[in-house]
Phi, psi and omega in degrees: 000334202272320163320293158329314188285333172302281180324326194277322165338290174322278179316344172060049176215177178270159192306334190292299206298339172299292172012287184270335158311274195326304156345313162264351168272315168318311226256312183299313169324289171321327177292299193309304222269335165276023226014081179228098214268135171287179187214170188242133196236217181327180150251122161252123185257134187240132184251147191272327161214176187351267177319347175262326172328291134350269186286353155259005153313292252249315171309298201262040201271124186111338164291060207319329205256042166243138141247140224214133164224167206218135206265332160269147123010115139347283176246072182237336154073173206300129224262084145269315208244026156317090180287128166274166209220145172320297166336299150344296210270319161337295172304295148356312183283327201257322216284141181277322198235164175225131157243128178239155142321320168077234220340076162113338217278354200257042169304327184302342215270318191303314186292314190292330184229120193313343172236058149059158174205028138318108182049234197287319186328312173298335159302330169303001157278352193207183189247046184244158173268114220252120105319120188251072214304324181254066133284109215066012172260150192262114161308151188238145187311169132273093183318339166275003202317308164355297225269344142281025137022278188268021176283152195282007182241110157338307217272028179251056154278346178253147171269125162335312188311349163014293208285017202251008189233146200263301186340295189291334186266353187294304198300312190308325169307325168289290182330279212301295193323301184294320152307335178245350157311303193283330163297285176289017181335339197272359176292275259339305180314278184325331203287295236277309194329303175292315202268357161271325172267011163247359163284314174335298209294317213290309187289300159323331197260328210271328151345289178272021190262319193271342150301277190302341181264018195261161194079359192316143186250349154202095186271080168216095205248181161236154178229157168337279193230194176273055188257315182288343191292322172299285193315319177292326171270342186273340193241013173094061158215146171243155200256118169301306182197180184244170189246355186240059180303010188200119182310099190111000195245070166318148188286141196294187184285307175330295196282327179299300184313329171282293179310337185292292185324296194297329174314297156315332167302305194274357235327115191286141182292322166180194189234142162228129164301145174252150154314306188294336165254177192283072177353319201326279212320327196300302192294345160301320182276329168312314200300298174334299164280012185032038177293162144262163175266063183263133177242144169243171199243076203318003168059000152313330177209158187186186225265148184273028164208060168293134179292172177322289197309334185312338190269339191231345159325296195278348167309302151330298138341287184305289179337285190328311199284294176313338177262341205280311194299294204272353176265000000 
């Protein structure tokens, strides 16, 4: 490393990009030395975490000459505070296509690589083709944005969160489709065949949302973090507030005593927990508003060999937990 680093020096470039250099020289050496030319096989596709994973699972599902892999831990959830890793980058390096989510959430990828990797930019670094899944869809403000300030992206003032709303992920499913129809045309049936019967699903599930959720008798709950705000706008309900303004950070005694109040003030029908964080704090204000604790599930991580269907499974879920709270 300190070698690398000499070298980036000299080069007036960054540590990553020796990186990737070095990288590629290893792989050709390594072709040469067994005589071997390289060839061109599947098409690789790298998805940047879970939920994007999911729909191109589910697009290219039946292709043989496709393979769709995933750049975080399964169950590792929404990349805020994400260190990329060599291996990280290696995968990066071999991938034909990147699907990322986009506004703001694949921030680690823009700090780790020195000529931005924020959204369509990145491609301009490596020769792969970037999908951006949520491109066109209207964005929602992050009410806390103040506390991302100092990010090195204009767009992570919108929340991230796309896929936790089957409405919203229905769009992001046409985006990916349509995207790798114009990459891959010689797929092109299959692509749009699969990416049209699981928008089929996607719309049914977005259906019984907007069914089951009309009549509420009291839509006024909390979450964790800003994970939920597309699904509260696409389905009538409103989230007062969140208890984690800044993700992974709990509130001081101070800030907690001021949430309690308001939570008791607006009275929210209940808090929901998410997997990727810790309940305690949640369930210290149940106890307290003498409230339920109920968790949903925003389908950010899930299991590293998931079936097609796990995306409208916990959907369900969610549903079920949610009219149960608020009818």
């Amino acid at each position: 490393m300190a070698a690398i680093e000499k070298i980036a020096r000299f080069l007036g470039v960054g540590w990553f990009m020796i990186a990737i250099f070095v990288i590629s020289i290893v792989g050709s050496l390594s072709n040469f030395a067994q005589g071997a030319t390289p060839t061109k096989g599947k098409t690789e596709i790298l998805t940047t975490f879970f939920p994007i994973y999911l729909f191109a699972k589910n697009i290219t599902a039946g292709i043989e000459n496709i393979n769709v892999d995933m750049l975080l831990p399964s169950g590792y959830g929404c990349p805020h505070d994400y260190a990329i890793s060599p291996d990280d980058i290696k995968k990066i390096h071999q991938a034909d296509i990147i699907i990322m989510n986009g506004l703001g959430m694949e921030e680690f990828l823009a700090k780790a690589w020195p000529s931005g990797a924020s959204n369509a930019g990145f491609s301009k670094s490596h020769n792969a083709k970037t999908v951006v899944a949520s491109d066109g869809l209207t964005p929602i403000r992050l009410r806390y944005y103040h506390e991302h300030e100092n990010s090195s992206t204009s767009a992570h003032e919108y929340n991230p969160h796309v896929f936790a709303s089957p409405k919203q992920a229905d769009h992001m499913v046409k985006t990916i489709t349509d995207s790798l129809v114009r990459f891959l045309p010689e797929f092109e049936k299959q692509l749009n065949s699969n990416g049209e019967e699981y928008r089929r699903k996607l719309d049914a599930l977005s259906r019984m949302f907007e069914v089951s959720l009309q009549g509420l008798k009291n839509p006024k709950i909390v979450t964790v973090h800003e994970v939920f705000d597309y699904m509260a706008r696409d389905y009538g309900f409103d989230i007062i507030d969140v208890i984690e303004k800044e993700p992974g950070e709990e509130p001081s005694a101070k800030e907690l005593l001021s949430e309690i109040k308001e939570f008791r003030d607006n009275k929210i029908a209940a808090l929901f927990s998410e997997p990727q964080y810790s309940a305690r704090i949640v369930e210290v204000i149940g106890d307290e508003l003498h409230l339920p604790v109920i968790k949903l599930d925003p389908v950010a991580q899930g299991p590293s060999d998931p079936p097609l269907d796990y995306y409208e499974r916990i959907m369900i879920q969610n549903l079920n937990a949610l009219a149960r709270a608020m009818k």
